[in-house]
C-alpha positions, 0 to 999 in steps of 0.5 A: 531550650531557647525560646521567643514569643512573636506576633500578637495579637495572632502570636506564636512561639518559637522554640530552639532545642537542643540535641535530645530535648522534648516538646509536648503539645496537643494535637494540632498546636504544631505549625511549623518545625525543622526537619530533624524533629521525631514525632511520637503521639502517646496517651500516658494510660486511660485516667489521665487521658479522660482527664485531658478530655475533660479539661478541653484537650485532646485524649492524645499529646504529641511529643517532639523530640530534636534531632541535633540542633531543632526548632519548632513553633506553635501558634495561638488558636485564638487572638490573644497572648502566649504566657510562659510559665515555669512550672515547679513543685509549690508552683502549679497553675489553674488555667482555663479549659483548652489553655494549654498550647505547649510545653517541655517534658517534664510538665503535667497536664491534668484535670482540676475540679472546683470544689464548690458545685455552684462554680460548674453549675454557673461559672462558665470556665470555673468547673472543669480547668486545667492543672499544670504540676511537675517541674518545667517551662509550659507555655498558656494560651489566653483570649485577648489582652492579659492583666495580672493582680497579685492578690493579698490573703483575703483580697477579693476581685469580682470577675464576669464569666469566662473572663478568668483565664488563670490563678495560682492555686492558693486562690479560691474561686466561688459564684456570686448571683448579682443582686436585684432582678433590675440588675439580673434581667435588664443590666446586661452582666448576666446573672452570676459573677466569679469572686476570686479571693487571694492570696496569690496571683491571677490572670484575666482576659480582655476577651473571653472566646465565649464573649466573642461568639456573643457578639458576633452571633447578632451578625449571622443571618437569621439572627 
């Protein structure tokens, strides 16, 4: 499979298959395909399919399937960027809820749980994410521009919510309230902050579609 990322800040990717290769992706992530492309929509048994609902996905995937020489894109949801990974065992990603877009057969969609209850009480996006596992290229979807860190064992960066779009998962994740009621109530930041703490990679992104949705809620009328 051959492949080419085009279009940001409103990007989409391209896919070129070869006879018998197979795409998933979620529903409604599909824009454009040739016609020789067969679709089947599958669940892949009950667990799995509450799992996809709770990390933001939809209960159902699409799988694609070239007929012969195809092609088939699929379109970011959001203005940001699209990321190509190549997932392998050992090297799995954590993603945001509703990152996922796309990818070949053999990658596995499923649910990751932070372990410290204080990430899903005040982490936005840190609870419930996304877990990508098994062996095979999968493409992420993020929310405005992309900067990644490689963080050394015990290198920390502290992150304001929602703006964590993925990690490798050696990292670890926790909650810090940001210290001084000046601070909490009148700087503007929030109460909480992530704390991300190597080793391993990380990505964050410039424009979180909470963060959006903040800013444009003072434009609507009535507000």
């Amino acid at each position: 499979m051959q492949y080419s990322i085009e279009g940001e800040p409103l990007p989409v990717v391209i896919c070129q298959l070869s006879d018998g290769e197979t795409m998933i992706t979620e529903r409604g992530a599909m824009s454009w395909m040739s016609p020789n492309m067969r679709m089947e929509t599958v669940g892949g048994g009950l667990g799995k399919m509450f799992g996809r609902a709770f990390s933001g996905e939809s209960m159902f995937q699409n799988h694609y399937t070239a007929q012969g020489n195809g092609l088939i894109a699929f379109a970011s949801s959001f203005p940001g960027s699209i990321k190509a990974f190549e997932i392998t065992p050992g090297n799995e990603l954590i993603c945001q809820k509703s990152a996922f877009l796309a990818s070949t057969s053999g990658v596995e969609l499923s649910i990751f749980f932070n372990k410290k209850l204080g990430s899903g009480l005040f982490g936005g996006e840190g609870f419930i994410m996304q877990r990508l596992s098994g062996n095979g290229l999968a493409f992420v979807e993020f929310d405005g521009y992309i900067k990644e860190y490689v963080l050394q064992p015990g290198q920390s960066m502290v992150l304001d919510t929602g703006y964590l779009a993925a990690m490798t998962p050696t990292c670890t994740m926790e909650i810090q309230s940001v210290p001084g009621l000046k601070n909490k109530f009148f700087g503007g930041e929030g109460f909480f902050n992530t704390v991300v703490t190597g080793p391993g990679r990380i990505w964050i992104q410039s424009m979180p579609i909470s963060a959006m949705a903040g800013s444009l809620m003072s434009f609507l009328p009535g507000k």
